[in-house]
ZAMARGU-4260 file (C-alpha; in steps of 0.2 Angstrom, whole numbers, plus 5000, padded with zeros to 4 digits):
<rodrens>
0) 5000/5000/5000 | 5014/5013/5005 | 5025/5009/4986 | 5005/5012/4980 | 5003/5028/4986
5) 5021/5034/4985 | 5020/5031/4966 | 5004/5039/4964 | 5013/5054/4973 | 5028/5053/4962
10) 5013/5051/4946 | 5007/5072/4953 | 5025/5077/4957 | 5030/5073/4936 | 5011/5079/4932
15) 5011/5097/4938 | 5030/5099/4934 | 5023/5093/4916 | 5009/5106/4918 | 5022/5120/4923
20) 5034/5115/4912 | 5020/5117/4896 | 5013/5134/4905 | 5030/5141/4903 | 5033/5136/4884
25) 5018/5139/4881 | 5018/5158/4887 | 5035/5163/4879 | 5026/5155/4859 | 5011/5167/4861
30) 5016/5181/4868 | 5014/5198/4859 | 5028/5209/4858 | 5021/5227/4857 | 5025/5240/4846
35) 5023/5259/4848 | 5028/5264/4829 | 5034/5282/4825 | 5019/5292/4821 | 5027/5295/4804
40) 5028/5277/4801 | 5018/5276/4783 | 5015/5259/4781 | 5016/5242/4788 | 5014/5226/4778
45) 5019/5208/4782 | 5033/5197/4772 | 5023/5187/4764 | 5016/5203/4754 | 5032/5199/4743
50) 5029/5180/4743 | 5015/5167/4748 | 5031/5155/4752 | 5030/5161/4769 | 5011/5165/4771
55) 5003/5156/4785 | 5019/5154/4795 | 5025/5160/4813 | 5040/5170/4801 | 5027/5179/4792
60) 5034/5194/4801 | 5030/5213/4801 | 5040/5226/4788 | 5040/5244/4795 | 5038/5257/4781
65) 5045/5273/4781 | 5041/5282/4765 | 5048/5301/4762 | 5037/5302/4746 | 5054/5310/4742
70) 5065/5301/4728 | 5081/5295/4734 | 5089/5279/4741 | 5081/5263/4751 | 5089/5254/4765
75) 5082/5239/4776 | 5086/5235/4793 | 5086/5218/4798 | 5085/5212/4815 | 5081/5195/4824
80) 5089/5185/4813 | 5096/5174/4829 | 5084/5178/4845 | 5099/5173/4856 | 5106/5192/4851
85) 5093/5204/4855 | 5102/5218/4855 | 5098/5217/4836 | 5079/5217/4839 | 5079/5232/4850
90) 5093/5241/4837 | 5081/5239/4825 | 5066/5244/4836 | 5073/5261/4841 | 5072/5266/4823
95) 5054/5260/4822 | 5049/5269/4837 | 5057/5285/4832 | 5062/5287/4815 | 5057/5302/4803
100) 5062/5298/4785 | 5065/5318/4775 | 5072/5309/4760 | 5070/5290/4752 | 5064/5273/4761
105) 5070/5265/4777 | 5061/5247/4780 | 5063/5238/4794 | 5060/5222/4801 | 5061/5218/4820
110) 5059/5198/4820 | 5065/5188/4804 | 5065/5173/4811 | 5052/5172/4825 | 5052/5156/4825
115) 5068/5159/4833 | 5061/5168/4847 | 5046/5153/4853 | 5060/5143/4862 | 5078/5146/4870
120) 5094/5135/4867 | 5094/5118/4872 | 5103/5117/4890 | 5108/5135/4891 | 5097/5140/4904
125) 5094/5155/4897 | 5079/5167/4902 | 5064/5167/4894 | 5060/5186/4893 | 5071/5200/4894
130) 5068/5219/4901 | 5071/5236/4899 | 5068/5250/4910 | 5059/5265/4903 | 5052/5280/4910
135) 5033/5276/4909 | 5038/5258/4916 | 5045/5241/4909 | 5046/5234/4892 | 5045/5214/4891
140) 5053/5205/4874 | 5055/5186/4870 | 5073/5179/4873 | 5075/5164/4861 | 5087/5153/4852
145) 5101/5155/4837 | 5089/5143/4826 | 5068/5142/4822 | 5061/5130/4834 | 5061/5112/4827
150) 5041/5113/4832 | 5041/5125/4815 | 5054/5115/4806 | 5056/5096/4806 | 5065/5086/4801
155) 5083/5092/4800 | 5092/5084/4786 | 5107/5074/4790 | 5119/5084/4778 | 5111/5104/4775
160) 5115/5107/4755 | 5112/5126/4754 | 5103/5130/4739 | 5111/5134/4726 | 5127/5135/4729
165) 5127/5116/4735 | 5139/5118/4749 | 5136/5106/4763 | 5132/5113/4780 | 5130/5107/4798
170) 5112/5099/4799 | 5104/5112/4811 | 5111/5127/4800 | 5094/5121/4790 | 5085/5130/4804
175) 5100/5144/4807 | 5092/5159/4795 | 5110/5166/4793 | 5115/5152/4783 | 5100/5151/4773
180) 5102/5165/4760 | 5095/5167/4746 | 5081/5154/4752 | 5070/5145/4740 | 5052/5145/4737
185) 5050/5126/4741 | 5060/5123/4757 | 5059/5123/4774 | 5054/5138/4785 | 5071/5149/4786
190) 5073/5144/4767 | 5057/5151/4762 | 5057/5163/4775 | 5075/5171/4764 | 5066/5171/4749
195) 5055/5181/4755 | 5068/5194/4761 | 5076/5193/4745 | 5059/5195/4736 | 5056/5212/4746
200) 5073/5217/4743 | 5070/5214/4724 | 5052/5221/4721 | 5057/5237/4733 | 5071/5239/4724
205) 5082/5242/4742 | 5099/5248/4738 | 5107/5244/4755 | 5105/5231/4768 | 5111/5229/4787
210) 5108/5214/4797 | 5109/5217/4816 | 5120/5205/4824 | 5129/5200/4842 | 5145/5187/4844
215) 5153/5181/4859 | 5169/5187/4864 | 5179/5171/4858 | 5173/5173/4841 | 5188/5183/4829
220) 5171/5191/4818 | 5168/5204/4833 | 5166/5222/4836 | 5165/5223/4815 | 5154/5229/4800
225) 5154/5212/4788 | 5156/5220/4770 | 5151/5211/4753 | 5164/5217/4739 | 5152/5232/4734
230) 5151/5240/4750 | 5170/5239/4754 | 5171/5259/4751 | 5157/5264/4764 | 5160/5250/4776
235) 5179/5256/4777 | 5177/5273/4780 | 5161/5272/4791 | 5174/5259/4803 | 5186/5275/4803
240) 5174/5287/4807 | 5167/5278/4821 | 5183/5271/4829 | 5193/5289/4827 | 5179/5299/4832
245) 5165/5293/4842 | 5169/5273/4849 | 5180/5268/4864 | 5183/5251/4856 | 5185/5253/4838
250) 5174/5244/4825 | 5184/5233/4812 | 5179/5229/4794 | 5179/5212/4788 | 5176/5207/4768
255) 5162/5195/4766 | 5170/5177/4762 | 5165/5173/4744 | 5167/5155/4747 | 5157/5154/4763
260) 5139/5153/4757 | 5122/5155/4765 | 5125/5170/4774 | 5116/5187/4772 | 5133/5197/4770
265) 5138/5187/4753 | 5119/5181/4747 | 5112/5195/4746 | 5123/5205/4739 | 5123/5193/4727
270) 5108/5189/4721 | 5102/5207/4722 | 5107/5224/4718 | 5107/5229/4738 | 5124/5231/4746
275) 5124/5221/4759 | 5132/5223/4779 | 5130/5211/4794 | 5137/5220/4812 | 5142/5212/4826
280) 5144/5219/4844 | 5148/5209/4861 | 5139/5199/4873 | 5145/5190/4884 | 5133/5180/4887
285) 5136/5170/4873 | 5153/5164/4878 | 5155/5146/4882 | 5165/5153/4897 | 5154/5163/4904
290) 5144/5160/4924 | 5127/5159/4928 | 5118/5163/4912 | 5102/5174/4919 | 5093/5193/4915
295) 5108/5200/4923 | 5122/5194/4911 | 5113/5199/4898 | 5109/5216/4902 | 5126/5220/4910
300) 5139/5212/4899 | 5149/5208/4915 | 5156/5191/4920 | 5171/5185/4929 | 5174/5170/4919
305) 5174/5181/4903 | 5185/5195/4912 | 5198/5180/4918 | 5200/5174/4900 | 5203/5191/4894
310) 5217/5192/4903 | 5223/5178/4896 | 5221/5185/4880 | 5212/5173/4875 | 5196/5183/4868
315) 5194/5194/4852 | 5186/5210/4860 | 5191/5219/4877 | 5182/5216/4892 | 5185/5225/4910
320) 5174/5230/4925 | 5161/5238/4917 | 5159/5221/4906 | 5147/5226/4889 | 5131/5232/4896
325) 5115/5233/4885 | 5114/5250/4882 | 5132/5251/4877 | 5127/5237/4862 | 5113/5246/4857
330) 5122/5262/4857 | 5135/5256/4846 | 5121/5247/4833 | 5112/5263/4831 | 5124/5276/4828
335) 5135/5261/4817 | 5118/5260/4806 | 5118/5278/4804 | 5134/5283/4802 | 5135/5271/4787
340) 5120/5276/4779 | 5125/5296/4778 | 5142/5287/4772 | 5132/5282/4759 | 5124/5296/4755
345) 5141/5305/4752 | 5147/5291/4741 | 5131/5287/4730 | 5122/5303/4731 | 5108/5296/4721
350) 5105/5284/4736 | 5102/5297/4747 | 5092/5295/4763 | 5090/5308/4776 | 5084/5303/4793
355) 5079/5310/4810 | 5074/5309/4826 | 5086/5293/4831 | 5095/5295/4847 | 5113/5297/4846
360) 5127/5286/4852 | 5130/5297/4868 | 5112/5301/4872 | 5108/5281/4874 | 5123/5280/4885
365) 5116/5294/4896 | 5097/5292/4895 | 5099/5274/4891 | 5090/5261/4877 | 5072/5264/4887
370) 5070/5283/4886 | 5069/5280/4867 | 5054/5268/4869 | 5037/5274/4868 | 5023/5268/4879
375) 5011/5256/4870 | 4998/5261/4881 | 4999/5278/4882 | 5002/5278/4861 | 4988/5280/4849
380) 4980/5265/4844 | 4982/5266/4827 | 5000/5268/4830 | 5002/5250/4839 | 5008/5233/4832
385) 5013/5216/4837 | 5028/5207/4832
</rodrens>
C-alpha cells in the first residue's frame, strides 16, 4: 500500500511539473511583443506581401515602412535574425519607434526569424524574457534561440546542402536563418522565410541592407561591419569614422567570404542589387566561458569568467569591470547604422536617405535604450503593432 501511494505521489509530482513545464513554453510561443511605431511610420505590411512561400507561417513577420514620398535611396534594417542576440531586435526597434524619413525609404524588420524567438537554446538556461527600464515603466521582449524551433521546422536533414550553391552545412544550420540565403520557394521555414527577404529586397528595389547581429567574445568576427565586395568603400570609411571619432573600442571591417555561402553578408549582395552589411557587437553571454547565464548577464555584459579569459588573451574583443552592458550594444548598433547610411549618402548621392529623430550614440549611453521607447499604452491606437 505505502510503494502504491508513493507512486501515485511521484505520478502528481511529474504531472504538475509537466503542467508548469507546458505553462512556461507555452507563454513565451504566444506572447505579443508590442510596438509603439513612430507616428510617421507610413505603412506596415507583412513578408509574405512579397511572397506566399511564407504565408501562413510563425515568420510571416511585420516590415515597418517609412516612405519620404521623396525620391532617393532605400535601405532595410534587419534584426532578429538569431533571437539569442537581442540587441539586434531592439537596434532595429529604436528606429521603428522614432524614426522620421525627409528623404528615400528605410524598411525595417524587428523579427525575421520568429520562430527563433518561441523557444531558447537547448541546456543553456537561458531566460525566457528579457527587460528594459523606461520612464513610463518596463518593456518585456521574448529571449529565444540562434535557430527556428524544430516545432516549426522538422525534420533536419542529415547533411544541410544550401541551395544553390550546394555547399554542405551542419544539419541544424537548415534552421540557422544566417545560413540560409538566398532561400528558396519550396523549402523549409528559414529557406522560404530568405526568399521572401530577397523577394522584398527585389520588388522594393532596396539599395542597402544591414543585418543586426551580436557574437561572443571568443569569436575573431567581433566588434565589425561584415562587408560584401560592393560595399568595401562605405564600410571602410564608416569603421574609421566611428573608431577615430566617436567609439572607445574601435569597430573593424571584415570582407564578406566569397566561398562561405548561406550568409546574408555574401547572398544578398549577390543575388540582388542591395549592398549588403552584417554588424556584430559583444555579449558575453554567449561565451562558452561565461557563469550563471540569467537577465543579469545579459543586460550587464559583466562576468568574471569572461573577464579572467581576457586576461589571458584569450578573447577577440576587450572586456574590463564595466563588462558590455546593453545600452552600450545598442548604442554602438544605432549610431553604426547611421553613420553608414550618411556614408552612403556622400558616396552614391543618388541613394540618398536623410533621417531624424534617432538618438545618438551618447544620448543612449546617458538616457539609456528605454528613454527612446514609447509607451504602448499611452500611444495612439492606430499607432500600435505586434511582432
Amino acid at each position: 500500500m505505502k510503494l502504491k501511494w508513493a507512486k501515485i505521489a511521484v505520478l502528481l509530482v511529474m504531472a504538475a511539473c509537466a503542467a508548469v513545464a507546458g505553462f512556461l513554453f507555452h507563454e513565451q510561443r504566444v506572447y505579443r511583443e508590442a510596438v509603439a511605431a513612430s507616428p510617421h511610420l507610413t505603412q506596415v505590411k507583412k513578408l509574405s506581401d512579397y511572397s506566399p512561400a511564407i504565408k501562413g507561417t510563425v515568420n510571416d513577420c511585420n516590415v515597418y515602412v517609412f516612405d519620404s514620398g521623396v525620391p532617393g535611396g532605400t535601405a532595410l534594417l534587419i534584426g532578429g535574425t538569431h533571437a539569442e542576440e537581442p540587441v539586434a531586435l531592439v537596434s532595429a526597434l529604436v528606429f521603428t519607434e522614432n524614426l522620421k524619413v525627409t528623404q528615400g525609404r528605410v524598411f525595417v524588420i524587428h523579427r525575421v526569424n520568429t520562430s527563433a524567438s518561441t523557444n531558447t537554446r537547448l541546456g543553456e538556461a537561458y531566460p525566457r524574457f528579457f527587460h528594459v527600464e523606461a520612464p513610463w515603466g518596463v518593456q518585456k521582449w521574448r529571449m529565444g534561440d540562434r535557430v527556428a524551433n524544430p516545432l516549426d521546422s522538422w525534420p533536419d536533414p542529415e547533411v544541410y546542402i544550401h541551395y544553390p550553391s550546394g555547399q554542405n552545412l551542419a544539419y541544424m544550420d537548415i534552421r540557422n536563418l544566417n545560413r540560409n540565403w538566398p532561400g528558396k520557394a519550396d523549402g523549409l521555414l528559414t529557406e522560404r522565410t530568405t526568399f521572401a527577404a530577397m523577394e522584398l529586397i527585389r520588388q522594393e528595389g532596396v539599395d542597402l541592407t544591414i543585418d543586426f547581429h551580436e557574437a561572443e567574445l571568443e569569436y575573431p568576427v567581433e566588434n565589425t561591419i561584415v562587408a560584401h565586395e560592393r560595399g568595401n568603400e562605405v564600410a571602410a570609411m564608416t569603421s574609421m569614422m566611428l573608431t577615430s571619432q566617436t567609439f572607445r573600442v574601435p569597430i573593424g571591417m571584415e570582407f564578406s567570404p566569397k566561398a562561405l555561402h548561406g550568409l546574408s553578408h555574401r547572398e544578398v549582395g549577390d543575388h540582388s542589387d542591395a549592398v549588403s552589411y552584417l554588424f556584430e557587437v559583444a555579449e558575453p553571454m554567449l561565451d562558452r566561458i561565461r557563469g550563471i547565464t540569467d537577465e543579469e548577464l545579459l543586460m550587464s555584459g559583466k562576468d568574471r569568467f569572461v573577464m579572467k579569459a581576457g586576461e589571458h588573451n584569450l578573447l577577440y574583443a576587450p572586456i574590463d569591470e564595466s563588462g558590455w552592458p546593453f545600452d552600450l550594444r545598442i548604442a554602438r548598433h544605432v549610431t553604426t547604422a547611421q553613420t553608414l547610411i550618411q556614408v552612403n549618402n556622400m558616396l552614391h548621392p543618388d541613394q540618398a536617405i536623410l533621417m531624424e529623430g534617432i538618438p545618438s550614440y551618447q544620448d543612449i549611453l546617458d538616457q539609456g535604450t528605454g528613454a527612446f521607447l514609447r509607451d504602448p499604452a499611452a500611444a495612439p491606437p492606430e499607432q500600435v503593432y505586434y511582432d
